[in-house]
C-alpha positions in Angstrom: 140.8 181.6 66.9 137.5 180.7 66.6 136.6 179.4 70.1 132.8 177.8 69.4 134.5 175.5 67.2 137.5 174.6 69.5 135.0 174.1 72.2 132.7 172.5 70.1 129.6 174.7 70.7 126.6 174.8 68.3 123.8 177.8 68.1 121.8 176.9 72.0 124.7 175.0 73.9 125.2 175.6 77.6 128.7 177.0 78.8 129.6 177.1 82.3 132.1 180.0 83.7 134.4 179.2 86.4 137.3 181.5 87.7 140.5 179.8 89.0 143.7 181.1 89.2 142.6 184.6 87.8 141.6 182.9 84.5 137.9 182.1 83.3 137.5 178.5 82.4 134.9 178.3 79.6 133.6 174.8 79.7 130.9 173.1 77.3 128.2 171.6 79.3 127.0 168.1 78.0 123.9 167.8 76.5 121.2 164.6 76.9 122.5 163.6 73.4 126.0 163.2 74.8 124.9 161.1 78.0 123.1 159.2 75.8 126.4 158.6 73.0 128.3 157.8 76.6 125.5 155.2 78.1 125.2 153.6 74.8 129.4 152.6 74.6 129.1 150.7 77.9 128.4 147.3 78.6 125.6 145.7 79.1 125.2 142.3 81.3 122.0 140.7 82.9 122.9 139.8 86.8 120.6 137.1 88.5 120.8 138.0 92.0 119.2 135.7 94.7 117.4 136.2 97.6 120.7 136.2 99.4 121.7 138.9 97.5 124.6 136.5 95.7 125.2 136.4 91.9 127.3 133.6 89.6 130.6 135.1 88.8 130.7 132.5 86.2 127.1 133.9 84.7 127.9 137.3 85.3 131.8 138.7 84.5 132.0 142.1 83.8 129.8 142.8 87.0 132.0 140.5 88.5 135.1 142.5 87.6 133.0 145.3 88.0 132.9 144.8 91.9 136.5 143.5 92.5 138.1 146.0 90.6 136.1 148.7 90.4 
């Protein structure tokens, strides 16, 4: 088996090592490219928030789901 592939590693990726249960977990650690793929697939929403700190549900939905649903 050839495990860079199955992990997905390239020539310079950082692995971490952990031991559990007498076996080595070999994990790939993620690289600023990969944060960057994640943050770029969520949603983005401008929230007007008062000096009350209050925001329009209406104006604002994902945030508003967001906060009652978490």
């Amino acid at each position: 088996m050839d495990y860079p592939k199955v992990l997905g590693l390239e020539k310079g990726a950082k692995v971490s090592f952990e031991l559990k249960n007498d076996e080595i977990v070999v994990k790939k650690l993620p690289t600023a490219l990969d944060w960057a793929n994640l943050i770029s697939e969520l949603p983005e929403e401008k929230v007007e928030i008062d000096k009350n700190v209050n925001y329009d549900p209406k104006e604002s939905p994902n945030f508003h789901d967001w906060i009652v649903n978490g």
